[in-house]
C-alpha positions as CSV (number, residue, x, y, z in Angstrom):
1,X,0.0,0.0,0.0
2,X,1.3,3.7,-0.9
3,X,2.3,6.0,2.0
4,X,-0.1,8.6,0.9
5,X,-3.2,5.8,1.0
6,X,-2.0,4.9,4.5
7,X,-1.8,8.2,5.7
8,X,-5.3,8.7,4.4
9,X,-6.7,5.4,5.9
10,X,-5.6,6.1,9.3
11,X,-7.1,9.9,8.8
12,X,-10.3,8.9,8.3
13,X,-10.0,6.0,11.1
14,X,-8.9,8.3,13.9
15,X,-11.1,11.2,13.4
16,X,-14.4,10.4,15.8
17,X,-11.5,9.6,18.5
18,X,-9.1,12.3,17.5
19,X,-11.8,14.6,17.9
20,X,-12.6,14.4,21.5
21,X,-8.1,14.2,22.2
22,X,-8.2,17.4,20.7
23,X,-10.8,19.1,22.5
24,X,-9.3,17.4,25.9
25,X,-5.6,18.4,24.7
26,X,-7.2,22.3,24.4
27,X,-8.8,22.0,27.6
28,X,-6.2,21.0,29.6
29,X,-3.7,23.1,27.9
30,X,-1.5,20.5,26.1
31,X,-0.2,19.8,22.8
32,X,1.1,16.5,21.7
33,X,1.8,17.2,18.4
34,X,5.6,17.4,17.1
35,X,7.1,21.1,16.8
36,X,9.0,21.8,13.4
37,X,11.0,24.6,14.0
38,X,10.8,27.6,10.6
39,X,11.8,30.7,10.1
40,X,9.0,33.1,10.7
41,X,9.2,33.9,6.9
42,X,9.0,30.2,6.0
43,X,5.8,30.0,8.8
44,X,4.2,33.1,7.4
45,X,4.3,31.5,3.7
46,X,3.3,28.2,5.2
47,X,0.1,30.0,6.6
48,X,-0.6,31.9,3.4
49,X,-0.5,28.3,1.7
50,X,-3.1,26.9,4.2
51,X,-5.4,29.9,4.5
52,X,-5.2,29.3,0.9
53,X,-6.2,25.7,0.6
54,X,-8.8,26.9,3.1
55,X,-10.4,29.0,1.0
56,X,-10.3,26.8,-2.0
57,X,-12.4,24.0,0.3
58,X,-14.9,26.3,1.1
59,X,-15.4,27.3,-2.7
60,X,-15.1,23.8,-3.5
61,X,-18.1,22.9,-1.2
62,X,-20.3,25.5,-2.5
63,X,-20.0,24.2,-5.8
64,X,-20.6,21.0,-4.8
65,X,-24.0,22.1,-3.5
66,X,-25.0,24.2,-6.1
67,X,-24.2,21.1,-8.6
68,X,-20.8,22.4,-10.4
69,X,-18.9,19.6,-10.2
70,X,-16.6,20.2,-13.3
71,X,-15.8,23.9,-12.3
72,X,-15.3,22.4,-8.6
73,X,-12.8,19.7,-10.5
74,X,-11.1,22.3,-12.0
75,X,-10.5,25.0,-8.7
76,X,-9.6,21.9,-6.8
77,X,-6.6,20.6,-9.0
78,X,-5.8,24.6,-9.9
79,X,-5.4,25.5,-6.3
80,X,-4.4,22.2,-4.3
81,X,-4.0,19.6,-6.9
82,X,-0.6,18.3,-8.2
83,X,-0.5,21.1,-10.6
84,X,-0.3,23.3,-7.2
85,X,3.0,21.5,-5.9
86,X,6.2,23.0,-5.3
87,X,5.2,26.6,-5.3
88,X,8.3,27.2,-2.8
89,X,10.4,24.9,-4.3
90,X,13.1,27.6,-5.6
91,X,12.3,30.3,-2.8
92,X,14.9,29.4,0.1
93,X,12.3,30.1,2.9
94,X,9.9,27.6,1.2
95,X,8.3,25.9,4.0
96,X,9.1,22.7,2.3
97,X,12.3,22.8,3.5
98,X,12.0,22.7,6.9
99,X,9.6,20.3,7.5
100,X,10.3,16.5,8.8
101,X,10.1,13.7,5.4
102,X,6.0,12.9,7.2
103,X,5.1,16.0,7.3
104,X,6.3,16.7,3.6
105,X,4.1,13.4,2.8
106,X,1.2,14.6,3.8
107,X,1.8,17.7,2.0
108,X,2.2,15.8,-1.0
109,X,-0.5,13.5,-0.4
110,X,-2.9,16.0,0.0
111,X,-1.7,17.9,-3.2
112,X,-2.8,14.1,-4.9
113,X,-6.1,13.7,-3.2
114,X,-7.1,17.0,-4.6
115,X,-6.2,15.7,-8.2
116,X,-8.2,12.1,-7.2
117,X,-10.6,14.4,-6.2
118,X,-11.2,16.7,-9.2
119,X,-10.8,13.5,-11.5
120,X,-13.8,12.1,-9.5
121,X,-15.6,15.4,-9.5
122,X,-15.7,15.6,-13.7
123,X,-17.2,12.2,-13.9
124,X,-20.2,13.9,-12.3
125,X,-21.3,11.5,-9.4
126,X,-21.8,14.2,-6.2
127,X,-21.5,11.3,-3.8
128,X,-17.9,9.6,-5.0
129,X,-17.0,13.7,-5.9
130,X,-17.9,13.9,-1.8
131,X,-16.2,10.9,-0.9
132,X,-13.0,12.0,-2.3
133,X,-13.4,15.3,-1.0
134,X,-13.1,13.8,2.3
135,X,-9.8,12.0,1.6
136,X,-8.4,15.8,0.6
137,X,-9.9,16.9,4.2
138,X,-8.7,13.7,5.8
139,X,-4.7,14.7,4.9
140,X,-5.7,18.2,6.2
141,X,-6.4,16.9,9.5
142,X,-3.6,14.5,9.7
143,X,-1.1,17.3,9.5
144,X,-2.5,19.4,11.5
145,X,-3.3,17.0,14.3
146,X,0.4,15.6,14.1
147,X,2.6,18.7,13.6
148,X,2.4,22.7,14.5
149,X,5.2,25.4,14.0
150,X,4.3,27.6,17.0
């Protein structure tokens, strides 16, 4: 099995349980998950990149609902898809470069679950289009459950 489909599998698995850590872990004031130490310039792009991808979700959904599936298909692999990857790759604050080789995985696995995603998207089915929205979501929440940078 590929790293990015195990990193997806246990995604989905552990979010019902990872839920309630998380809300325990902000209650009680701890966080488990693994700093990786950036420059604030490398942290500042990494947040523009995320805000981003955040932003691209949340058009993605709307045209899911209001039945665009193709131009959903085409913001989604435009924006986060492979054709999004390596933006930083020749900027020497890329975030990138400072993250641990998981980290970068997930990165890179979400980047392909947005591409498995808009290929779903364009066949037209709003249920496997949904299903493989969630596997884009599901690499969101598996970096940011595992790793932070503050």
């Amino acid at each position: 099995m590929k790293i990015k489909q195990i990193a997806i599998i246990i995604g989905l698995a552990i979010t019902p349980p990872l839920y309630a850590q998380t809300t325990a872990f902000q209650t009680q004031g701890d966080d488990l998950r693994q700093f990786v130490k950036m420059p604030p310039e490398a942290q500042q792009l990494m947040r523009q990149d995320m805000l981003g991808y955040l932003s691209t979700l949340t058009q993605i959904i709307g045209l899911i609902a209001m039945n665009q599936l193709n131009e959903a298909a085409k913001i989604a692999e435009t924006q986060m898809g492979n054709s999004a990857k390596g933006k930083f790759r020749g900027n020497p604050m890329g975030p990138g470069k400072f993250m641990p080789p998981a980290m970068h995985q997930i990165g890179w696995s979400m980047h392909q679950a947005a591409s498995d995603f808009s290929k779903e998207a364009r066949k037209g089915d709003t249920q496997k289009a949904l299903a493989a929205l969630q596997q884009v979501t599901g690499t969101c929440m598996a970096c940011h459950y595992s790793y932070r940078t503050r």
